[in-house]
N, C-alpha and C positions, 0 to 999 in steps of 0.2 A: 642331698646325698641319696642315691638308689641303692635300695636296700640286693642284696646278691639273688640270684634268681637260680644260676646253678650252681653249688660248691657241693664239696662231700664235709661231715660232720670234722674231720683233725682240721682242715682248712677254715672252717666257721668258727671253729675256737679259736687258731691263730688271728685270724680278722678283728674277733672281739679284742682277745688282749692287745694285739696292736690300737686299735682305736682306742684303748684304756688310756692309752700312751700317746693319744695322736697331739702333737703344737697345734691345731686350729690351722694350718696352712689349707691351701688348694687343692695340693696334691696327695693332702695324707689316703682318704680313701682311696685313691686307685693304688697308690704304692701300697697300701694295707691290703688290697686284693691281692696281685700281683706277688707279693712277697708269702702272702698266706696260702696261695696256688702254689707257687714257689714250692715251698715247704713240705707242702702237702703230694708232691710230684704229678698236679695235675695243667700243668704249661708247659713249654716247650721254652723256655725261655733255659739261657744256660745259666753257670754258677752264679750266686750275686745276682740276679737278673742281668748280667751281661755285663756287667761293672766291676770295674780292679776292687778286691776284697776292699781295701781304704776305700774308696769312691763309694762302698756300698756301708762302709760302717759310718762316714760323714751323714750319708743319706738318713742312715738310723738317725743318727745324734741330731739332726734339722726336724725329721718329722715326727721321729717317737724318742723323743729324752728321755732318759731313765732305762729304755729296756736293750739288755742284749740278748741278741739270738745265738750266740756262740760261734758256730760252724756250720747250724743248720741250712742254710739258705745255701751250701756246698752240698750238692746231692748229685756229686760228680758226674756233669755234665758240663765237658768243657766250651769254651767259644770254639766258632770253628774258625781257627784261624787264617784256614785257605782262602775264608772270605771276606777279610778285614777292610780289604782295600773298597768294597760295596759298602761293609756298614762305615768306615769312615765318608763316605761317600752320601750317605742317607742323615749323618749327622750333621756332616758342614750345613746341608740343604734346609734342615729343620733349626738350625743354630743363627743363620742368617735371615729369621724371621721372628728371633724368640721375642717372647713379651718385654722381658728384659724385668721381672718383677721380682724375682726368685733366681737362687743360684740353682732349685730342684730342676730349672728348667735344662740345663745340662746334662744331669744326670739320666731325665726323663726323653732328652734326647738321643743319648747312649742304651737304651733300656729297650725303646721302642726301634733302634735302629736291630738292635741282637733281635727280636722280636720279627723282624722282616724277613729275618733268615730263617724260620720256620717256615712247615707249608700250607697251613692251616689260614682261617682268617685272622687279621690282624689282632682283634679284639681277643679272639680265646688264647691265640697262642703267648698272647700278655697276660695271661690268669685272669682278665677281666671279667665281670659275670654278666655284662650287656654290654653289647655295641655302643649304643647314648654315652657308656662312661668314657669309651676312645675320644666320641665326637666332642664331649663336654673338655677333656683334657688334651686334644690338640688346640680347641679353640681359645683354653685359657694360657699356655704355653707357647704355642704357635699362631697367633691372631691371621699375623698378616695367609700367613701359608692356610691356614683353614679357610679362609676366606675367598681363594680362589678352588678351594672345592665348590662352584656355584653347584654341577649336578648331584651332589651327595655321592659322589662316586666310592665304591669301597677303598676305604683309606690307605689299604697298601699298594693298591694301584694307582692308585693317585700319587704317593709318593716316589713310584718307581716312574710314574707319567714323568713327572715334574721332572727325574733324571734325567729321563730317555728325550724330553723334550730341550731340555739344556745341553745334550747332547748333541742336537739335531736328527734323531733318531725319529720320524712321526708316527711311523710304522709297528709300532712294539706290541706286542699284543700277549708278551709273558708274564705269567704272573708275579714272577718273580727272576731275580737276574741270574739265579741259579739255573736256569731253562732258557736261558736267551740266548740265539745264536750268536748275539750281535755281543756275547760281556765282554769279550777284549779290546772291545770298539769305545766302551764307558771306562774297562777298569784295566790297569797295568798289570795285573800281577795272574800270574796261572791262575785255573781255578779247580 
């Protein structure tokens, strides 16, 4: 486990007491980053990290039994929902590779899909406090799909590759599909 490199001080307490609370899975630390950035309003991720309120209070009860956070992790930033039909798009992708070890691989699928809709890099805009912890927890959630990152590419271009490639798209070169002339060519819905 890596220990946080940037957080602000209400964030590092959220961190500690979730790990008070962590089940020993996989995914507690980064969900404990993530949810403690969350909290703390220093990610970009939306409400929930991106997940129906339920989907985020199972997540609690899997990885920290015993604690609830109430409301907090609502720090009214909603999904954007103009852009649903991408992040479902970025989930199937990452779902059809999961480890298959863990039901968090689901949720961590949905998480990191909200997560792409930011504009920042992949890692901060997760609350994560190093890059290492994205690569470590595509790689345990995502085997097969981390595995063909052979260049180490930045991970949210790489997952927007793998679209734009499944598209037939070879050309792409947006960072994101919010800035891509080509998103009606990937996704059906306005945007």
């Amino acid at each position: 486990m890596s220990a946080p490199l940037e957080t602000n001080h209400s964030a590092a307490i959220r961190y500690a007491q979730l790990m008070q609370h962590a089940a020993g899975w996989g995914n507690d630390h980064v969900f404990a980053c993530m949810i403690s950035s969350l909290c703390a309003v220093t990610n970009a991720l939306p409400d929930w990290l991106g997940l129906e309120p339920a989907a985020f209070h199972c997540l609690m009860r899997y990885h920290f039994p015993g604690l609830n956070l109430g409301n907090e992790p609502n720090i009214q930033r909603p999904f954007p929902i103009q852009r649903r039909d991408e992040a479902d798009e970025l989930v199937r992708l990452m779902l059809m590779d999961k480890a298959g070890a863990s039901p968090s691989e689901v949720w961590m699928a949905h998480v990191i899909a909200a997560g792409c809709l930011a504009n920042d890099h992949l890692w901060y805009d997760l609350g994560l406090w190093q890059r290492a912890d994205l690569t470590d927890l595509m790689r345990r959630n995502f085997p097969a799909l981390a595995a063909r990152n052979t260049k180490d590419m930045k991970w949210k271009r790489f997952l927007y590759k793998q679209l734009c490639d499944a598209e037939g798209i070879y050309l792409c070169r947006a960072p994101s599909c919010a800035v891509c002339s080509d998103y009606h060519a990937c996704f059906n819905s306005p945007s």
